[in-house]
TORTORVEX-119278 format. One record per residue (C-alpha): z, y, x; residue in three letters. Coordinates in steps of 0.2 Angstrom, whole numbers, plus 5000, padded with zeros to 4 digits. Each point is the difference from the previous one (the first is absolute). Layout:
BEGIN
ZYXALA ...
This chain:
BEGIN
500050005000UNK 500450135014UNK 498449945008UNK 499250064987UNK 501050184998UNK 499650005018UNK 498049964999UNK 499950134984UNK 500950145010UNK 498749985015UNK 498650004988UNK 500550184990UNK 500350085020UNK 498549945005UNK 498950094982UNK 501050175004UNK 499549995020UNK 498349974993UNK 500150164988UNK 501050115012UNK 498349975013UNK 498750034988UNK 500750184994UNK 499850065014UNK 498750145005UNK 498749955013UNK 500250085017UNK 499550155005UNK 499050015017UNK 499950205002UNK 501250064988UNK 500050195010UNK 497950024997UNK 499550074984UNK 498149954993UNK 498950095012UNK 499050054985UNK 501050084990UNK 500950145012UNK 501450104991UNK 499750194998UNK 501250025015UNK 498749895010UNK 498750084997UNK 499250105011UNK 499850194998UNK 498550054990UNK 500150185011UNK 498849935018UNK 498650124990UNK 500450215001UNK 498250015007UNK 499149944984UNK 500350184988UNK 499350105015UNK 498349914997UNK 499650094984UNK 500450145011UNK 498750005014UNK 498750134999UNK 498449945013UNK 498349955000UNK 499349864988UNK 499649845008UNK 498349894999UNK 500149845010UNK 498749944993UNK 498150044997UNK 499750004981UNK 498150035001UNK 499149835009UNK 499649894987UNK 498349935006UNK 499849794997UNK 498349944999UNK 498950124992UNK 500950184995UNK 498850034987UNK 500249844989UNK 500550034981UNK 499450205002UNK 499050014983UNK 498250095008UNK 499850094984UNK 501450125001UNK 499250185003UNK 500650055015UNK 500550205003UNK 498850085012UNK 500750155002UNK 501450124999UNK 500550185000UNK 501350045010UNK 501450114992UNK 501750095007UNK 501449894993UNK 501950005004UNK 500549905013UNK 501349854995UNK 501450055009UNK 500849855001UNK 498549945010UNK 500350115014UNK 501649945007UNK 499849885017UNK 499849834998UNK 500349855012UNK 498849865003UNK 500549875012UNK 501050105008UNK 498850145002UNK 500650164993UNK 498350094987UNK 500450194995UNK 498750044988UNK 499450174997UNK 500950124988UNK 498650124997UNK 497850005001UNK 499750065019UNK 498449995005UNK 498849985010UNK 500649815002UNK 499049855005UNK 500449845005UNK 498749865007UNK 500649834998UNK 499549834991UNK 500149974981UNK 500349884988UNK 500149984983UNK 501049924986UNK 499649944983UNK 500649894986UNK 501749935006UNK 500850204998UNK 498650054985UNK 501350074987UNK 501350035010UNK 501150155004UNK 499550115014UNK 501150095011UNK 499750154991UNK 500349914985UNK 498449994995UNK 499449824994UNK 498549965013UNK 498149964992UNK 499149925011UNK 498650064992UNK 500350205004UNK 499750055016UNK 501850015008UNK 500849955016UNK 501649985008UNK 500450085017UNK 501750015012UNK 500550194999UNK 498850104991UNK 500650094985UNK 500249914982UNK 498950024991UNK 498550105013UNK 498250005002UNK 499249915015UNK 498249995005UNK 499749825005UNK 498449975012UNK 499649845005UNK 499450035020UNK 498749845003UNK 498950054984UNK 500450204997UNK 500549974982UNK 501450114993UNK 501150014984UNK 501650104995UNK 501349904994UNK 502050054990UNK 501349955012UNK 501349944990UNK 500949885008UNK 500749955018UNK 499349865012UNK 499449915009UNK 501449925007UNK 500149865015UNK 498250025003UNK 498850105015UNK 499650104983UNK 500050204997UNK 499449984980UNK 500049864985UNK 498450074989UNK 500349934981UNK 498449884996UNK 498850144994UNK 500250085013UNK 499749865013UNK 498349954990UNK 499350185002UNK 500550005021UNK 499049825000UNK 501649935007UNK 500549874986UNK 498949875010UNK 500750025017UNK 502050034993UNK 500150165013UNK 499250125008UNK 500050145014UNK 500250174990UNK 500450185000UNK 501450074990UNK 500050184996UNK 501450104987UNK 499250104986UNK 500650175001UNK 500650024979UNK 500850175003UNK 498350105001UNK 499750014981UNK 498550105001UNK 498550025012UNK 500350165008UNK 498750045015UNK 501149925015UNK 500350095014UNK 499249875012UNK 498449914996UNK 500949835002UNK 501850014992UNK 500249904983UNK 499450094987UNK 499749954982UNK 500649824994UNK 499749994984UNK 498249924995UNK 498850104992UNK 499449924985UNK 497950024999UNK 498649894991UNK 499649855008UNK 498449995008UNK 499049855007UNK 500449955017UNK 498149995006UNK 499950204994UNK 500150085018UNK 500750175001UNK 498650155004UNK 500550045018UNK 498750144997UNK 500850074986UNK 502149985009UNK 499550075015UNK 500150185002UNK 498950105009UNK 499849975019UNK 500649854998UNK 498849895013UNK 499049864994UNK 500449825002UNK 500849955015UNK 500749855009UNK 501649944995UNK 500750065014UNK 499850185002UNK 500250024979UNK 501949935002UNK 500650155006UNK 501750005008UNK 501150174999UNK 501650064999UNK 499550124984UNK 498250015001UNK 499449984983UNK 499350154991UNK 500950124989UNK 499650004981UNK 499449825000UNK 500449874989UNK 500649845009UNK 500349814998UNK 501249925011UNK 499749815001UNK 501249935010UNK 501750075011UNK 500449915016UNK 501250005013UNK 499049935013UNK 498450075002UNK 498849835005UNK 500549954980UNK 499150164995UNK 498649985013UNK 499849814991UNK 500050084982UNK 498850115004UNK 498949895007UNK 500049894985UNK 499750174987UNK 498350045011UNK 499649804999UNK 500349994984UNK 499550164992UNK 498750095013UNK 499750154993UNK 501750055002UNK 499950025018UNK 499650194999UNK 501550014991UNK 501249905010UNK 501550095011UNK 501749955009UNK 501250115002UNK 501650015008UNK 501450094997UNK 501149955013UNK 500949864990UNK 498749924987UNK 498149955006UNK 499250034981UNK 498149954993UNK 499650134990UNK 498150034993UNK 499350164996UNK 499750134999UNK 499450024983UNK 499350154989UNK 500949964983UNK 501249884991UNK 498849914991UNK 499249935017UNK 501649975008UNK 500449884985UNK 498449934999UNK 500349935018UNK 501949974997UNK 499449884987UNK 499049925012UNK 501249985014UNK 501249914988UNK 498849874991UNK 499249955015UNK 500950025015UNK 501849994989UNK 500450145010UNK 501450134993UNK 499050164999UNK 501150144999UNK 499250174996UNK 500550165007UNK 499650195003UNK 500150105016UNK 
């Protein structure tokens, strides 16, 4: 019987051994680390390792290009451009406001660009351009302007937004004025980005780029008062006359005043003079450069092209610009007889004036 007791009392201490162990919580190997995860506020490191962010907004200094946002040339550049779009052929230059948010400097890969704050001429630049089309047709310009590339317009570095800018492609003599809107190129051995229309007209849409002559259209003479040298720019806006037919020559009999010799060789009719054209004469002028071997070329292709205007064909320097100017003639009428006729087939920009 006390066996039993005996056997019964080891059993019960043996069940509460058992149920003492298993309450027991499991053991902790690093009871003094909190989750690495979950840091406590105390923990956490300071939010402050940033007093240089607010002076950001701050900083006043030149915009920064890095990149070049004109080349966009992959396979053919005139693929999906709709051939029966009218083109604009030409375009009067006016004086308009410059954009001043467009004349602050600019950087561009490092290179700082100051544009310029006002129209100063003369300017002229030689340098290649290229052109760009469809990939930027409907976007904003930098003058905030969307570009057409279908109006004769261009993109250029530093001169003012928007300006006028004769454009004369130097390996075939053929010239157009262009609105400069906007700014570029960028990246590129480049002086101007011409829009599409203005490209197809230089003849450098095949080619992509081409040697040209920049020069800035001075906007501020509003009217064509007799300058006070032969050569200096004169009268921008086109005059608007009748049409006539390109094979229609002009009468050098009837232009030339009296005294004028006859016919001569091209040579001693390109007169070159610092004011030597004569008083109370009606002018065109054809062509401004700043080196004189582009005018020797133009004028060369104007007596290859047109012969009878050889008799009427002088250079003149003033000291700053060579200019092609033909002339002189007895009337108006005459002078935009043969305006017309520079324009529809030489695509020159005849621009008429009075001495």
């Amino acid at each position: 019987m006390s066996f039993n007791l005996n056997l019964a009392a080891l059993l019960l201490l043996s069940s509460l051994l058992a149920a003492c162990s298993s309450s027991m919580p499991p053991r902790q190997t690093s009871p003094a680390q909190p989750p690495a995860s979950k840091p406590t506020p105390d923990q956490r490191p300071s939010a402050k390792p940033q007093p240089a962010a607010p002076s950001a907004p701050t900083v006043i200094g030149p915009r920064i290009i890095n990149i070049d946002p004109k080349p966009e040339f992959e396979g053919n550049a005139t693929d999906g451009i709709d051939p029966n779009i009218p083109l604009e052929t030409t375009v009067t230059p006016r004086l308009d406001p410059i954009v001043k948010s467009t004349t602050k400097p600019y950087i561009v890969n490092g290179e700082t660009i100051s544009p310029m704050t006002a129209i100063s001429t003369p300017f002229s630049q030689t340098g290649h351009a290229s052109w760009y089309g469809k990939k930027f047709h409907g976007r904003k310009t930098a003058s905030g302007e969307v570009y057409d590339m279908f109006k004769l317009s261009a993109a250029h570095k530093t001169l003012p937004l928007p300006s006028y800018a004769r454009v004369t492609n130097l390996s075939n003599g053929k010239s157009v004025i262009v609105r400069v809107n906007d700014r570029g190129p960028f990246g590129r051995p480049r002086v101007i980005d011409l829009s599409y229309a203005a490209a197809k007209q230089l003849d450098i849409i095949r080619h992509g780029s081409s040697q040209v002559e920049v020069s800035l259209i001075d906007t501020t003479q509003s009217a064509p008062a007799a300058p006070p040298a032969a050569s200096e720019t004169v009268q921008v806006t086109r005059e608007i006359v009748q049409s006539v037919s390109a094979t229609a020559p002009v009468s050098t009999n009837a232009a030339a005043p009296a005294g004028t010799p006859p016919a001569a060789s091209p040579a001693t009719a390109a007169n070159t003079s610092a004011n030597g054209l004569e008083a109370n004469g009606i002018y065109i002028q054809v062509g401004a450069f700043g080196q004189e071997e582009n005018a020797d070329r133009l004028q060369k292709r104007i007596a290859n092209s047109i012969p009878e205007t050889q008799t009427l064909l002088n250079k003149v320097y003033n000291g700053k610009l060579f200019q092609v100017v033909l002339g002189p003639y007895p009337d108006h009428a005459l002078a935009a007889q043969a305006a017309s006729q520079m324009r529809d087939q030489l695509q020159l920009p005849a621009l008429i004036f009075s001495r």
